[in-house]
N, C-alpha and C positions, 0 to 999 in steps of 0.2 A: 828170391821169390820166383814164382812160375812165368811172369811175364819178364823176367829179366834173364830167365836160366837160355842158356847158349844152346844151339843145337845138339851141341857135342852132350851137356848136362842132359840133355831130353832122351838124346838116342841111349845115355849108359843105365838112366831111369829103368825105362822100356828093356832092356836085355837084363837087365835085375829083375823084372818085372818086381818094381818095385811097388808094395800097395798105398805109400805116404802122397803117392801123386796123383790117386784117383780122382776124378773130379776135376781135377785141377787143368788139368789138358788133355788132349785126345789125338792118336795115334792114325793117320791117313795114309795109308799102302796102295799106289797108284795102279801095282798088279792086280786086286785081287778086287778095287772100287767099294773097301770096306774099312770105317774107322772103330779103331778099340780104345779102352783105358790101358795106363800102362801097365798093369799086373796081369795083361793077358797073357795067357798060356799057352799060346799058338806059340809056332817058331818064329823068333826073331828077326825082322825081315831085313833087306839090305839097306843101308844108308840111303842111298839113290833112290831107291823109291817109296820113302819116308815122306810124307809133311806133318808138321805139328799144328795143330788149331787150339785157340783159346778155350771157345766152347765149341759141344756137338752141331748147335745150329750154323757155324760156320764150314764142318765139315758137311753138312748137308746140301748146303747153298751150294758146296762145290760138288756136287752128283757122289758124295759116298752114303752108303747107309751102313748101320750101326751092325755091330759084331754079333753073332746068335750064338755068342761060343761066351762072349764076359759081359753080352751087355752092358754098356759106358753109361747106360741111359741109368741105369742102378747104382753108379757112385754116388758118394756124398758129393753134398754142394762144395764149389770151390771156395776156398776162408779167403780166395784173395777180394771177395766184394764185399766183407766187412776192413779189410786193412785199407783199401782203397778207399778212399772221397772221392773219385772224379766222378765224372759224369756217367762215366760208362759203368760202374760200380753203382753206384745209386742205380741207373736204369735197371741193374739185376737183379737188386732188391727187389723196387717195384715192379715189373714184369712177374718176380716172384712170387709176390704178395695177390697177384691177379690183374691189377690197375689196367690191363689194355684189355682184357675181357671186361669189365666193366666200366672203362670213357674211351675204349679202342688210342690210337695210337697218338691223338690230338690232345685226348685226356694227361697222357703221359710225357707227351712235350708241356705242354701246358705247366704241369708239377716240375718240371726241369729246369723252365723259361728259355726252353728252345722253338722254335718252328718243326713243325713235325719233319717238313726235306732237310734242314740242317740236322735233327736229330739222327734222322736216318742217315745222312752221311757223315756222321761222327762215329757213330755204333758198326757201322759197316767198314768203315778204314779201324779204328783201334779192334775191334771182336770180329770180324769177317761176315756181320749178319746186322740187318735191321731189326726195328723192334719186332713188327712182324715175324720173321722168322724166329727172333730167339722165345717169341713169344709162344709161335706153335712148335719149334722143338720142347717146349715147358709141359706145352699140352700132350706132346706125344709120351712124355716121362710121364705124366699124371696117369695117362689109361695105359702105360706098360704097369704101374704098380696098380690099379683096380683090375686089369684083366688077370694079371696071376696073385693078387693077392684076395680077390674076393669072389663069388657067383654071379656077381649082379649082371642082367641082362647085357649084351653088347650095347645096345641101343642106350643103355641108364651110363654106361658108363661114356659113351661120346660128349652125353651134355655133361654127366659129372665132370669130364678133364677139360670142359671150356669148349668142344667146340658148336659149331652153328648148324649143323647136319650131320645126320649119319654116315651119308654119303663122304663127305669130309672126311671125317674119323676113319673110315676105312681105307683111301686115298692115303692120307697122313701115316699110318698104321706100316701099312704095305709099301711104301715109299721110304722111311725111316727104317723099318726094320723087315723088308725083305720078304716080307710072309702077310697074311689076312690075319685081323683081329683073333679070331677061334684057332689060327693055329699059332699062332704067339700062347695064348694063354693053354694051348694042350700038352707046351713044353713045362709050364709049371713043375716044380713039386709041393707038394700039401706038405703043411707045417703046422703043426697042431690041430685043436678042431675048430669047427665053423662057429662062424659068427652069431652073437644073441640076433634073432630078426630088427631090421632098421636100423644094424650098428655096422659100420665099414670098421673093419682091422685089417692092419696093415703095416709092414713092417719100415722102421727110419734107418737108413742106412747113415751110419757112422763113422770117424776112423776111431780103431784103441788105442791108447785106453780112455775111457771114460770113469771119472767121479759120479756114479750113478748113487752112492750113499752119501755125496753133499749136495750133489741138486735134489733129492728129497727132503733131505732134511732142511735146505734153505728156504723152499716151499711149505715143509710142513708147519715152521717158524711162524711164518706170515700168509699163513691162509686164511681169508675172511669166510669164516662159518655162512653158509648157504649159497654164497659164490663160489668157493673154491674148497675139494676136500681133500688131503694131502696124508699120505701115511709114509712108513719106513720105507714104502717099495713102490710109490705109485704117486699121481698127482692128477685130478680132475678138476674141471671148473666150466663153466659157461662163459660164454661169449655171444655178444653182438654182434653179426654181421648182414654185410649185405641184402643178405635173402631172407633172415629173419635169425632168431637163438638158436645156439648151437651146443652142443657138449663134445668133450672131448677128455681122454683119459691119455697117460702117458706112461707105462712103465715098464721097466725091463724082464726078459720071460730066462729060461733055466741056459740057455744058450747066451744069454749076454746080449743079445739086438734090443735094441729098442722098440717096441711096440705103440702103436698109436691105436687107440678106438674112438671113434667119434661117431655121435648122431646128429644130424644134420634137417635143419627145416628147408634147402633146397640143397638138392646135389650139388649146383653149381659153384657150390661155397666151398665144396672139396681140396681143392688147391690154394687155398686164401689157409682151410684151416692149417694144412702142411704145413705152409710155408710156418706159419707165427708158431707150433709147436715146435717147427728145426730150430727157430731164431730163439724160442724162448728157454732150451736147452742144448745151446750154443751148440749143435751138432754138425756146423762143417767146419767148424774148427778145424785145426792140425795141431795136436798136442803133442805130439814126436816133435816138433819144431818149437812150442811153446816149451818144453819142459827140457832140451837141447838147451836152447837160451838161457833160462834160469838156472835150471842145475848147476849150468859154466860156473856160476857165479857160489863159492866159496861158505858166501850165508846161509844162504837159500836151495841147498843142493837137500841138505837134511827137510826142509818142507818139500820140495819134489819127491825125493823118495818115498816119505810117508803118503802123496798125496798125488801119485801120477796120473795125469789126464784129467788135471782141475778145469771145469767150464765157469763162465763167465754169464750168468742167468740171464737170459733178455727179460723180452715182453710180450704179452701176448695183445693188450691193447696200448697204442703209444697215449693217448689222451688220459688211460686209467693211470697210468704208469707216473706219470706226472703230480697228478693230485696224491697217488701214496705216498712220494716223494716230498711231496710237499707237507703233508699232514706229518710224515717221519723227523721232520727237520727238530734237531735236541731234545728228542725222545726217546724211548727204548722201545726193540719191536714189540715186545708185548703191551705195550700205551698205546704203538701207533694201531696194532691190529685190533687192540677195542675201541679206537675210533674210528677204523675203519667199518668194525662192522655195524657199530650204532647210524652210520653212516648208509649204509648199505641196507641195513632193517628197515628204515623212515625212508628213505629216496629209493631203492632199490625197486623194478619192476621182476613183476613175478616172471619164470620161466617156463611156459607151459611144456608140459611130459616130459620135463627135466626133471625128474625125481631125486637123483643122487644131489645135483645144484640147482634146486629150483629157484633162485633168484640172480637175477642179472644184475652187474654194478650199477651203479646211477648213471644217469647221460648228463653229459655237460651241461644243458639246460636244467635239468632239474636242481644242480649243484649251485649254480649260480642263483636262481630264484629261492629253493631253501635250504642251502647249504647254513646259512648262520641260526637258522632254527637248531639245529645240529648240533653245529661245529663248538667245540669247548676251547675258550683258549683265548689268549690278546685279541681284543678288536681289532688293530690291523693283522694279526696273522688269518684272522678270517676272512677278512677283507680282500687279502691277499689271493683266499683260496677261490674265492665266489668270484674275485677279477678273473682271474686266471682259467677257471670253467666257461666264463662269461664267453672270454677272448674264443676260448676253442668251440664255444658253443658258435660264436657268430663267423666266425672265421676268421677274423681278425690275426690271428694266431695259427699259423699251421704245426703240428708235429707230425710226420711220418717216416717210416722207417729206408724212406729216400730222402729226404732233407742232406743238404751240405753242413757238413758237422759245424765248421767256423759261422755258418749263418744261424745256424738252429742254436748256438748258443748266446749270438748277440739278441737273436729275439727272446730268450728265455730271461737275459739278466735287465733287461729293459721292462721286464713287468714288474710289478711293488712286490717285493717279499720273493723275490727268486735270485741270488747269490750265487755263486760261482758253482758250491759245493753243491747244490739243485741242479744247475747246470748241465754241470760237468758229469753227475751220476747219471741224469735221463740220459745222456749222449752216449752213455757205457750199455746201460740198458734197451733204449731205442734201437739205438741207429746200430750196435753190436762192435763198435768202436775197442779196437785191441789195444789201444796205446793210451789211455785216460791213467792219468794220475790223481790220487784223493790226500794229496799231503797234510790236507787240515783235518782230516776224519781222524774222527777221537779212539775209534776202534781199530783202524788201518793203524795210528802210533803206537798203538799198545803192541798189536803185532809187531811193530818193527822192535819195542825195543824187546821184545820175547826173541825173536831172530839175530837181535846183535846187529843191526845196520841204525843210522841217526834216525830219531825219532821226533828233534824238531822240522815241523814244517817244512825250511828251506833245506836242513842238511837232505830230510828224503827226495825233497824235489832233485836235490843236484845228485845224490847216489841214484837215484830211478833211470834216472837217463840210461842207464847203464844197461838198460834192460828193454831199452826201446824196441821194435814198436810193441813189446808184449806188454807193458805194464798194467794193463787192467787183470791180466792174470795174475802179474806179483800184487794188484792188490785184494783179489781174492783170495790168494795165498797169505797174506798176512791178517785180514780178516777171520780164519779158519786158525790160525795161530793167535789171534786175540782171544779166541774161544775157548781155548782149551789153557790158554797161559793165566797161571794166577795170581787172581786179583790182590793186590795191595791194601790191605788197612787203614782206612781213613782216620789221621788223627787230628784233621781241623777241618772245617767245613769248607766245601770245595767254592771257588770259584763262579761263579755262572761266566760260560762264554759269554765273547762281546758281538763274537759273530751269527747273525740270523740263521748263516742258513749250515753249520757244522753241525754235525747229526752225531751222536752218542754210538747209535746201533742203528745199521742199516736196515729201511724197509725194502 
């Protein structure tokens, strides 16, 4: 992995210029007081006046700024802060997510259960940068993609990317990357045409290959009509945030990049949206390394082939995410997605000028006050659901996509009616967790045994290993072979599980 790769690994990267390490680290040339990615195309510089930084914000801290020739600031996210749980991985998430724009840097200890000076000197010895700075290296990425990806005013785009003055923004700008706001964005080049009015487009940088016809189609599966609208090529939906509803659209243009549109009730939600469409189509993955791993392996080489650059679906709300989950538990998606949406019809609040999704999910409080008006099914499975909104409603209960994985799931199986397999999926989903195993899922068996690896229980637990810390991939990848592998003949009446929370077909 990137934090463990040797210098020697780093510098033969970099003279490959290799594109699998984008993101991942950044290139410091003491000559010339300028840090790159490593697929830069400059010349190769000498050993000696090489340093490597984890992230850009640590090259900054140390007086470099960013390359005008590959731009670093334009890589995808590093995948190593979803394989990570420490502290310093979690903080990247949230930072990511916006969290110190919105409770500043006390808010963000606070979620960690550090002291903001101990945080800062944890973040600063393992990442080279405090929150602070990795927070405004975040913001200086947010307004390099609005200044050359859209028109909007200089000024709209300061507060869009977070910061607190324009003054700042240009400071920031100039200082990162060498040049004033209008001359950064007059190196642009234009890529298709402009924007509908009140819509940012903008493009997600990715590594290939991407499974862009199974993340649609995994969405098109499980899209609740008036929240979310999902076709062969594309996936929109509404969102609650901060500054008010928001929409956002996701899908890929004739070049293969991933495309974001969103309209937004405050700019300043900009970066929050980012972030939850990168996490919710798993795009700082590294699938060269995910599908390296699995391939190895003998059974699973024929599912890579057929399926290179399979993602791993997050989330776009971790609270909603939970309740789908729960409501999915030994059901099929098309059950769980009509009660989801009767669900979302009755509690749902409207989305004003959201036309394409003009309805927002339910909020936790609503779920818990009339969820069992709703909800069809066992009295305590209801019960279950209306605790569990209750919890997130009052706080009682945290989910967020910084949570410590081993904590967030001792709190989740301590509620009534939340089981391993609830669990262990939100934490796959959530937190973006690459190493989840699902060996009780009735769909993940099927797959294994269409693949030829054990399909009880324990045999997959103890073959998974094998495939560590990728497994949430091998179990999308067996999942995707459930689908297509055919089904058997029922000649006596099945069983019902004994287990509450084994799900049939994931939501």
């Amino acid at each position: 992995m990137p934090m463990s790769m040797t210098f020697d690994e780093r510098y033969r990267a970099i003279d490959a210029r290799d594109t699998r390490f984008d993101g991942q680290f950044v290139t410091a040339v003491r000559t010339t007081g300028i840090y790159c990615r490593p697929s830069c195309p400059a010349r190769t510089p000498k050993p000696g006046n090489v340093t490597f930084y984890p992230t850009s914000a640590a090259a900054h801290e140390a007086g470099y700024r960013a390359c005008r020739r590959c731009l670093p600031e334009a890589a995808p996210g590093s995948p190593e802060w979803d394989l990570r749980g420490d502290v310093a991985a979690r903080a990247m998430r949230l930072i990511a997510d916006g969290v110190v724009e919105r409770e500043g840097v006390s808010g963000l200890a606070a979620r960690l259960g550090y002291s903001p000076r101990h945080l800062t000197r944890m973040l600063s010895a393992e990442l080279g940068a405090g929150p602070l700075a990795l927070a405004r290296a975040h913001r200086a990425h947010t307004a390099r993609m609005l200044l050359v990806g859209t028109d909007l005013p200089a000024s709209e785009v300061a507060f869009s990317a977070g910061f607190a003055s324009v003054r700042q923004f240009n400071d920031t700008v100039r200082e990162v990357f060498g040049m004033p706001p209008l001359a950064l964005r007059a190196r642009r080049h234009r890529n298709g045409a402009a924007g509908e009015p009140g819509t940012i487009d903008l493009v997600l940088p990715h590594r290939a290959p991407l499974d862009t016809e199974g993340l649609f189609a995994w969405m098109a599966a499980r899209a609740i009509p008036g929240v979310e609208v999902a076709t062969a090529t594309s996936f929109a939906r509404s969102l609650r945030l901060d500054g008010g509803p928001a929409w956002f659209e996701l899908r890929a243009d004739e070049g293969g990049r991933m495309r974001l549109r969103t309209r937004l009730t405050q700019l300043r939600d900009l970066p929050t949206v980012v972030a939850r469409a990168r996490r919710l189509f798993d795009l700082d993955a590294d699938p060269v390394a995910v599908d390296a791993a699995l391939g190895g392996r003998p059974e699973l080489a024929p599912l890579v082939a057929a399926v290179p650059g399979i993602r791993v679906p997050g989330a776009a709300d971790p609270h909603e995410m939970l309740i789908r989950a729960m409501v999915g538990q030994q059901i099929t998606v098309g059950a769980a997605r009509t009660a989801l949406t009767a669900l979302s019809e009755a509690l749902g609040e409207p989305a004003p000028g959201l036309v394409e999704t003009p309805l927002l999910f339910p909020t936790m409080a609503a779920i818990a006050e009339r969820g069992h008006e709703v909800l069809r099914g066992p009295g305590a499975r209801i019960r279950a659901l209306t605790g569990a909104a209750a919890a997130l409603a009052d706080g009682s209960l945290t989910l967020t996509a910084g949570d410590d994985g081993p904590a967030q799931r001792s709190a989740l199986l301590a509620m009534p009616g939340i089981g391993p397999w609830t669990a262990d999926y939100v934490r796959m989903r959530v937190l973006g967790d690459p190493d989840v195993s699902l060996p009780g899922d009735v769909a993940v068996r099927t797959g294994a045994a269409a693949a030829g690896i054990p399909a009880d229980p324990r045999g997959l637990e103890e073959w998974s290993a094998g495939v560590a810390p990728w497994r949430s991939y091998l179990t999308a990848h067996l999942w995707r072979a459930a689908s297509t592998a055919p089904r058997p003949r029922r000649t006596t009446r099945p069983t019902p599980p004994t287990r509450t929370d084994i799900s049939q077909e994931q939501t």
